[in-house]
C-alpha positions as semicolon CSV with decimal commas, in nm:
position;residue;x (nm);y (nm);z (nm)
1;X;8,785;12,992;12,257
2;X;8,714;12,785;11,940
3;X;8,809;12,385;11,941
4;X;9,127;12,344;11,808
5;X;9,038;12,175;11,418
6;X;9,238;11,880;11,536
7;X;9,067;11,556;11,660
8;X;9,329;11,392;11,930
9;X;9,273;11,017;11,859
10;X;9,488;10,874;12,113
11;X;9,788;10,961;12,348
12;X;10,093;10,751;12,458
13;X;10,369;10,900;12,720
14;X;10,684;10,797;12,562
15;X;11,007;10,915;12,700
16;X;10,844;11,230;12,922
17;X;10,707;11,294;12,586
18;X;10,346;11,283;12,448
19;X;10,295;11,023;12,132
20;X;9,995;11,141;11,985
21;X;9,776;11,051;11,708
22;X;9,535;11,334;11,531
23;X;9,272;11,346;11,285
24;X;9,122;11,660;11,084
25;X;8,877;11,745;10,802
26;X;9,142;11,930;10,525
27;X;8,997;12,162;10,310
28;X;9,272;12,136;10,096
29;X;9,205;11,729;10,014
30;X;8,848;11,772;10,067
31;X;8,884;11,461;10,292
32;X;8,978;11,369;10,674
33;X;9,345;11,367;10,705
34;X;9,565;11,155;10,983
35;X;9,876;11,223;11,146
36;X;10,099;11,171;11,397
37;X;10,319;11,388;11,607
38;X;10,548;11,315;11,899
39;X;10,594;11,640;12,132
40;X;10,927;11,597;12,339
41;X;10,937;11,663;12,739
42;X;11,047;12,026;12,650
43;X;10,754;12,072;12,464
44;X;10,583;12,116;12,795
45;X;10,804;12,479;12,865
46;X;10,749;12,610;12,564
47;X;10,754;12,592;12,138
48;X;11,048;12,369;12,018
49;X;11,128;12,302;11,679
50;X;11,032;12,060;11,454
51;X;11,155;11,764;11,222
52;X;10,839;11,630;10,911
53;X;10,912;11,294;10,835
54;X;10,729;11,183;10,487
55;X;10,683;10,810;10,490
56;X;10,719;10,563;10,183
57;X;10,453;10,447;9,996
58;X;10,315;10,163;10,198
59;X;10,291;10,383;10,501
60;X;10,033;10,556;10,756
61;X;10,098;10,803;10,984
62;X;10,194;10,549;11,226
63;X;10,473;10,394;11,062
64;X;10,762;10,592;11,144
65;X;10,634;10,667;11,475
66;X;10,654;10,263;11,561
67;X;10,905;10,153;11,348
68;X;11,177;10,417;11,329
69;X;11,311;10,414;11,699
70;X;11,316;10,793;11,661
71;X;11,161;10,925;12,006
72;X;11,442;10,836;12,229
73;X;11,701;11,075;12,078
74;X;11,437;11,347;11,977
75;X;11,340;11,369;12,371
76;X;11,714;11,420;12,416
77;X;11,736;11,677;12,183
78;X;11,433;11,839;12,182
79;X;11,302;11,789;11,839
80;X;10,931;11,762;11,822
81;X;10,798;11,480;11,514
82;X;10,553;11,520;11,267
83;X;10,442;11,248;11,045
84;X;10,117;11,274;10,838
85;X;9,966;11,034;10,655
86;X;10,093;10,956;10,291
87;X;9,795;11,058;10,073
88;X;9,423;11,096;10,023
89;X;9,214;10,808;10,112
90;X;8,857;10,701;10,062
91;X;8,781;10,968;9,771
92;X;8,645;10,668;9,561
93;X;8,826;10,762;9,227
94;X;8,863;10,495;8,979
95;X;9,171;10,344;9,042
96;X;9,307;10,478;9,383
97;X;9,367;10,132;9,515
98;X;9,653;10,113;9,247
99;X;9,868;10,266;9,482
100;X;10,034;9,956;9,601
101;X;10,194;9,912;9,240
102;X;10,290;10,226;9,259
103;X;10,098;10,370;9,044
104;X;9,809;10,630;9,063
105;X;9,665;10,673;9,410
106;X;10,017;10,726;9,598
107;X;9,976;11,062;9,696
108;X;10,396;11,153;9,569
109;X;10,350;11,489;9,769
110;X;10,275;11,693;9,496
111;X;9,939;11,878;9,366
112;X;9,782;11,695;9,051
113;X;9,675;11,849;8,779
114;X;9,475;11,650;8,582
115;X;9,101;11,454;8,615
116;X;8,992;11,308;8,817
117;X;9,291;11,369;9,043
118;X;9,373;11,720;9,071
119;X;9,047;11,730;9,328
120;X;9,219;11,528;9,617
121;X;9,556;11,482;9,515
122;X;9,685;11,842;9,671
123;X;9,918;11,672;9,887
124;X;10,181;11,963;9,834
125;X;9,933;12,238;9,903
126;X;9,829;12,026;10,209
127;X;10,142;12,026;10,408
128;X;10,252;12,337;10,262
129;X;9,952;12,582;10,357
130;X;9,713;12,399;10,582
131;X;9,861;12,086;10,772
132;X;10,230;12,292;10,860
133;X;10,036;12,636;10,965
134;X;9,718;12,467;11,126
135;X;10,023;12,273;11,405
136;X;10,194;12,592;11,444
137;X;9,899;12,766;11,572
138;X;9,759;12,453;11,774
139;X;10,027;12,291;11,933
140;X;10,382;12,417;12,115
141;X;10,612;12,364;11,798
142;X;10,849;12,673;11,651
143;X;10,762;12,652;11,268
144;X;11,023;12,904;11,206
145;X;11,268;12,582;11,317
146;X;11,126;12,369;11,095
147;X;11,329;12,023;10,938
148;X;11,213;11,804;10,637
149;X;11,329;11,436;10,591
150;X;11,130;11,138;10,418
151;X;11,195;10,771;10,277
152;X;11,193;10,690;9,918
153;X;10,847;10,858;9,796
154;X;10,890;11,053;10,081
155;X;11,231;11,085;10,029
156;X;11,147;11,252;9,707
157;X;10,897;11,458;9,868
158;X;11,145;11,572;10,106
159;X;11,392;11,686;9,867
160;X;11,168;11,819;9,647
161;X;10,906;12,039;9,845
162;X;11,235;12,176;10,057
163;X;11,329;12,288;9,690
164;X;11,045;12,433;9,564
165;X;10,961;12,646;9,895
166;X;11,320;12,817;9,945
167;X;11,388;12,919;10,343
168;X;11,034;12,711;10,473
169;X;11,267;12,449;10,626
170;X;11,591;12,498;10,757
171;X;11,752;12,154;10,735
172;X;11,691;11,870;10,506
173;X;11,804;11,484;10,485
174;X;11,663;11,154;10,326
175;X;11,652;10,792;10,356
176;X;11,680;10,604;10,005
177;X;11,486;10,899;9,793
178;X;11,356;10,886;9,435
179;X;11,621;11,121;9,332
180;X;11,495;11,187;8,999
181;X;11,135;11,092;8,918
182;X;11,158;11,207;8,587
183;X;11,387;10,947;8,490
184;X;11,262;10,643;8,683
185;X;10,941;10,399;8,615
186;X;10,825;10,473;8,928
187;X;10,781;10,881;8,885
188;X;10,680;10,801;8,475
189;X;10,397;10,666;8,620
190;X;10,289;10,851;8,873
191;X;10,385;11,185;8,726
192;X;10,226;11,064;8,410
193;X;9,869;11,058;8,587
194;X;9,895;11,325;8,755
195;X;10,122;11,611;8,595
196;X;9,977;11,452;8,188
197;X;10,169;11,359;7,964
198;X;10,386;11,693;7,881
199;X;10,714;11,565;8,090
200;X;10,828;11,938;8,030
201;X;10,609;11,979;8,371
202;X;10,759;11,649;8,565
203;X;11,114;11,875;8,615
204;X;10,876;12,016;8,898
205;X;10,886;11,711;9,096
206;X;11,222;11,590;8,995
207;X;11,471;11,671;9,275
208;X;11,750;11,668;9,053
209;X;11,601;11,867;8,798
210;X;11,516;12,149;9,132
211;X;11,857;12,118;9,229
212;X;12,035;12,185;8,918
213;X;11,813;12,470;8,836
214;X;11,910;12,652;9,159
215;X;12,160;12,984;9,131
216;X;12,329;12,875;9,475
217;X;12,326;12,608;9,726
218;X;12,024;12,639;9,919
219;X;12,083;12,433;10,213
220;X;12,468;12,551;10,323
221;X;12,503;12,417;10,622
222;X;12,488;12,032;10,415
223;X;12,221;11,812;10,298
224;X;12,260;11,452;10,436
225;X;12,112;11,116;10,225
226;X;12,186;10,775;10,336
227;X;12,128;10,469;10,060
228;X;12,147;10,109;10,149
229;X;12,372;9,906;9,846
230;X;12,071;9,622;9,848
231;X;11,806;9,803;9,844
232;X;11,684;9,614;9,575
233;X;11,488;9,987;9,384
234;X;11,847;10,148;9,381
235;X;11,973;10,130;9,043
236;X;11,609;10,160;8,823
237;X;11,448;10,403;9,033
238;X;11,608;10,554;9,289
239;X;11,910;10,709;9,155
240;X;12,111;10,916;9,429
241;X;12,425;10,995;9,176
242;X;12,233;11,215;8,988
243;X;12,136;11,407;9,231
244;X;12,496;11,415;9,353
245;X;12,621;11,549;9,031
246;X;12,311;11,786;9,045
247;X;12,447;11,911;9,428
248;X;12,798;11,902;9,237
249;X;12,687;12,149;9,003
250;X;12,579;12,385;9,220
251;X;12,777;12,401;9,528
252;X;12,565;12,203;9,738
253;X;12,733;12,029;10,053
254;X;12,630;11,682;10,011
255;X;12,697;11,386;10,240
256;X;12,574;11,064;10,065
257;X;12,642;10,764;10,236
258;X;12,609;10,421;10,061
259;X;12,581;10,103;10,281
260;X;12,690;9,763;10,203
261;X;12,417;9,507;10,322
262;X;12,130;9,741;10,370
263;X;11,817;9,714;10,183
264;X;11,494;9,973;10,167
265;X;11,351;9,891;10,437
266;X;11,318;10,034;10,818
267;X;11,567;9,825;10,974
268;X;11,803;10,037;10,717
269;X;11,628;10,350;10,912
270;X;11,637;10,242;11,224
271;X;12,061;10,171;11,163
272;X;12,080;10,545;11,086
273;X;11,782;10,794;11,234
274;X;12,007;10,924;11,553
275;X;12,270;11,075;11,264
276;X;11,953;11,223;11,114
277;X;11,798;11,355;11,424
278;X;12,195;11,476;11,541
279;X;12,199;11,612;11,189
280;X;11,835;11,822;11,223
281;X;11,930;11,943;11,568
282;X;12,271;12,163;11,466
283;X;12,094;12,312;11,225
284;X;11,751;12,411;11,431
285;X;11,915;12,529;11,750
């Protein structure tokens, strides 16, 4: 038997469940690649399904997996967690450390398309057709029970790759996303670098553009998004009533919850990951 591709990095029991930490060479970044996944107790019996979590900008793959309180309630339900890192690291392209402005460097879950970017930058592809296939066939998860949710960039990754890959996932939710990065500094920039400068492309990667373009609603069964009131990105560049009037449009079942007093940060996630877990579970039994 071949080696499984995956390098286990460490392991933590947590709840009768395994924490673990991987890393693998990606032929689609060209790069080593780092992620986390937590397998619940039932994991142990058999495949269970799945919930990919797509941190913020600032993140690692152990972010959510420390901060987010989420491996209680997925033991519980039986939900395994998948959290990879956020983008490429160490290709030493002029100005990848820009990220932290949010700029160029922040991977934004999408393939670029232009120099010198479009080598590493295949975050999309990445998940898509190596990362999600390569855990399927090395480690007990169902992929055909498969949920996406993410926090601002990765809230717009979320939203946007469940879009553009009709039936891959089966339920969907976000914490504070960049609803339209089309129409935000944030996404003009990052888009910019990476798409060019024809913004006739950026609709792409704009979940609100996706969403308005579909024929029907494509997640039925609802589509839950929870924004804090002080969150202090909300009104230049995260903008969830567009994509409310985009769900409106089409039919979409949309819950979008806006909290007074909570800001962009994980103690907003932490308030709110068991109705996002609950909500992932009813749809992946």
């Amino acid at each position: 038997m071949n080696p499984s591709p995956l390098q286990l990095l460490s392991e933590h029991s947590c709840f009768d469940g395994l924490q673990r930490f991987y890393q693998h060479a990606s032929s689609e970044i060209g790069l080593p690649m780092k992620l986390s996944v937590y397998l619940p107790p039932q994991a142990a019996y058999g495949p269970v399904p799945a919930v990919l979590y797509l941190a913020g900008l600032t993140c690692t793959e152990e972010t959510f997996m420390v901060k987010a309180g989420a491996q209680r309630l997925a033991a519980e339900l039986g939900l395994a967690l998948i959290a990879p890192d956020t983008s490429p690291r160490g290709a030493g392209v002029a100005g990848e450390a820009d990220a932290w402005d949010f700029g160029v460097g922040a991977g934004f879950y999408l393939d670029a398309t232009q120099a010198p970017w479009a080598k590493y930058w295949r975050m999309e592809s990445y998940l898509m057709h190596e990362l999600l296939p390569l855990l399927g066939q090395s480690l007990p998860l169902d992929c055909r029970r498969l949920g996406i949710t993410g926090h601002s960039m990765g809230g717009h990754g979320a939203l946007t790759l469940a879009l553009r890959h009709p039936g891959r996932f089966k339920s969907l939710s976000a914490f504070a996303p960049i609803c339209a990065a089309s129409q935000c500094p944030w996404g003009h920039k990052a888009l910019g670098h990476y798409l060019g400068a024809d913004q006739t492309t950026w609709a792409r990667y704009d979940a609100s553009a996706l969403m308005s373009g579909m024929a029907a609603a494509p997640f039925p069964g609802g589509i839950l998004i929870d924004q804090g009131l002080a969150d202090k990105f909300l009104a230049e560049q995260l903008h969830p009533e567009l994509f409310e009037a985009a769900c409106a449009r089409v039919g979409q079942p949309l819950t979008l919850r806006r909290h007074a007093g909570y800001d962009h940060g994980y103690y907003f996630i932490v308030s709110f990951m068991a109705d996002h877990l609950a909500h992932h579970a009813r749809a992946l039994r």
